[in-house]
Every structure is written in structure tokens, then in C-alpha cells.
FIVEX-722353 format. One record per residue: x, y, z of N, C-alpha, C, O in turn. Coordinates in steps of 0.1 Angstrom, whole numbers, plus 5000, padded with zeros to 4 digits. Example, Ala and Ser with C-alpha at 12.3 -4.5 7.8 and 13.67 -1.06 7.14 Angstrom:
% FIVEX-722353
513249435078512349555078513249675078514249675085;512849785071513749895071512950005079513450115080;
END
This chain:
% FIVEX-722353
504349994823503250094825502050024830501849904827;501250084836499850034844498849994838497949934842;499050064819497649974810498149844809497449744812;499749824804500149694799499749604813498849524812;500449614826500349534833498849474838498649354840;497549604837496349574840495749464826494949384829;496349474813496049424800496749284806495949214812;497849244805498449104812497849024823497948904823;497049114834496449054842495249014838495148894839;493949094833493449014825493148954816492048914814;494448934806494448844798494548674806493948584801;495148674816495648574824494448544827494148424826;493548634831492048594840491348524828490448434831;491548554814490648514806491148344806490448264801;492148314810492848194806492648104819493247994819;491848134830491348084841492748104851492848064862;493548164846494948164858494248214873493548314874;494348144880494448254892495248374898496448384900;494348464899495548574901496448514920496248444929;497448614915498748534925498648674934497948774930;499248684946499348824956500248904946500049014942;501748784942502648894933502148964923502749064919;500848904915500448954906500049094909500649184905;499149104917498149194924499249304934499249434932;499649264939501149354951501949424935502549534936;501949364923502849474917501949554906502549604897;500749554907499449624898499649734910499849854906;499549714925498949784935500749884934500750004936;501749824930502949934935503249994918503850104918;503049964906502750054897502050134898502550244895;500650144903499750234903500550344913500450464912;501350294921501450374933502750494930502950604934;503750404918505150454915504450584907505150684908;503150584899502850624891501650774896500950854890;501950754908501450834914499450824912498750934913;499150734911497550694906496950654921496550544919;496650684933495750694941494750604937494850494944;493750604929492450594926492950444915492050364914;493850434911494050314901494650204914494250084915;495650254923496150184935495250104949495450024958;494150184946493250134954492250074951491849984958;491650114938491149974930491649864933491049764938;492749874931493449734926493949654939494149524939;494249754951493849704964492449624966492249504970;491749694964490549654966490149544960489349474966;490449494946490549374945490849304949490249194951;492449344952493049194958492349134972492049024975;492249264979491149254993490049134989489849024993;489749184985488249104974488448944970487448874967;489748894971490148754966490448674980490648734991;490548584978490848474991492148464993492648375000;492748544986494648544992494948645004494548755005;495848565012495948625024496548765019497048775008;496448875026497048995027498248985039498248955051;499349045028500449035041500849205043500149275036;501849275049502149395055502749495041502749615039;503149335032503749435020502849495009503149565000;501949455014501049504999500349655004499649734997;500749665018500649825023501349925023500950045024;502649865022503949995019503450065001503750174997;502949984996503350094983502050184986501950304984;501150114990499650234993500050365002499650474998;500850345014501750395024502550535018502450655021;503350465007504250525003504050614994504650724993;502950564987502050644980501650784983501850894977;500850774996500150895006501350965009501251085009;502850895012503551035019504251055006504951145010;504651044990505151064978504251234977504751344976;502451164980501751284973501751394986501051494985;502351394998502351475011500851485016500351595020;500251315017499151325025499451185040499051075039;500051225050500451225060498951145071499051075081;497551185063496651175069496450985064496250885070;496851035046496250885038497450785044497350655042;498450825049499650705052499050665065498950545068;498750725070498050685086496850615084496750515091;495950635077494650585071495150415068494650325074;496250415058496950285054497250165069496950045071;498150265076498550165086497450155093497550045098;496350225097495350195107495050025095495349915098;494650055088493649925076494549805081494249695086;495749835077497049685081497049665094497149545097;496949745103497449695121495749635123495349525123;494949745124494149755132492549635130491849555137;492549695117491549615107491849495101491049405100;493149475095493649305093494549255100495349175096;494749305116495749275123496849215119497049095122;497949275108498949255101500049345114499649445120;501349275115502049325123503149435110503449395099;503449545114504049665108505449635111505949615122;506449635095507549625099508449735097507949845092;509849745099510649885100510349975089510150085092;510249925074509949975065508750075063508650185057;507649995074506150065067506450205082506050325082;507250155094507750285103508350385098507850505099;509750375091509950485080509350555076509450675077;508450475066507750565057506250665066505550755061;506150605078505150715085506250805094505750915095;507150815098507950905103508050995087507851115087;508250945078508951055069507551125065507651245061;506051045067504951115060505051265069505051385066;504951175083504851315095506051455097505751555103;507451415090508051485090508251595076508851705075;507551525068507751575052505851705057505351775049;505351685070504251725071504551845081503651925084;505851835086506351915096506051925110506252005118;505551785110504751735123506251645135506551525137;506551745138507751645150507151575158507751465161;506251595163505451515176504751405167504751295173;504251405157504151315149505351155144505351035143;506251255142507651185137508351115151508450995151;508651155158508751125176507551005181507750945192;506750975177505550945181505750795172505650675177;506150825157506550665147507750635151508150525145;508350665157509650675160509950595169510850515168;509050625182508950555197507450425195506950365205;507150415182506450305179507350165173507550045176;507650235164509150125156510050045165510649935163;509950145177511050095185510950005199511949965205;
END
């Protein structure tokens, strides 16, 4: 659960640990399993916030998140942040999950459009 895990992290911080990406990448995909928006992006926003590189995976659960809750706009919001803003290259995974945001949105020209990106 998302109190224990945020309680273990900083406990760890009290102990000078450095926080790790894995630490931070699985705070950011609990929040996300858990359907928490607003706890998932915190917790993005921290990691953002730290001197550890950001890699493509710590966007799929944010990603995944947006098309779980049928917001099609926030998965697109996500990949713009990863390609455009930390020029992170998008792999098949994070394409999936924007074809499924656009199709779970009823948007075919949308889904056609992630589709002939992926590829």
C-alpha cells in the first residue's frame, strides 16, 4: 500500500540513504495502480526534483494511469513531458498504452495516428 511504501522511503531518507530511481519509479507506479493521480505526480515530481536521470519507464505508469482513469488527453500530456521536454526516446510499451488511451476514447484517427508512430 502507498502509506507503507511513502513511510519506508522516508524512513530511509532519515538514515541519509539516497533515494534510488527504483525507489521513486515504484512510489510513482503504486500511486498509479492505486488509481491516485495527485499522489503519482507528487511523487514524480520529486523524483524530477533529484539528480537521477529519468528514463522512459518512469512514464508508463503515469501514462497508464491517464488511460486506466479514461483521460486520453493526460496520456498524451505524459508522452509530450518524456519525448519532447526530456527528450526520452518512447518504447513499444508507452505506444500501446497511447493507442489504447485513443481507442478506449473512441478516437480511431487517434489510435491510427499511435499506431503509424510506433511503427
Amino acid at each position: 500500500d502507498l502509506a507503507s511504501a511513502e513511510y519506508w522511503y522516508e524512513l530511509a531518507a532519515t538514515w541519509r540513504a539516497p533515494p534510488t530511481p527504483r525507489m521513486l519509479v515504484s512510489l510513482v507506479s503504486v500511486a498509479s495502480r492505486l488509481r491516485d493521480p495527485i499522489a503519482a505526480e507528487r511523487w514524480f515530481d520529486r523524483l524530477a526534483g533529484t539528480n537521477l536521470e529519468l528514463t522512459i519507464e518512469i512514464f508508463d505508469p503515469l501514462i497508464q494511469l491517464a488511460v486506466n482513469l479514461g483521460n486520453s488527453s493526460g496520456a498524451e500530456h505524459w508522452y509530450r513531458e518524456a519525448v519532447y521536454t526530456r527528450g526520452l526516446t518512447p518504447d513499444l510499451k508507452i505506444f500501446n498504452s497511447l493507442m489504447r488511451a485513443a481507442g478506449k476514447a473512441g478516437d480511431a484517427v487517434g489510435t491510427e495516428h499511435w499506431y503509424k508512430e510506433a511503427v
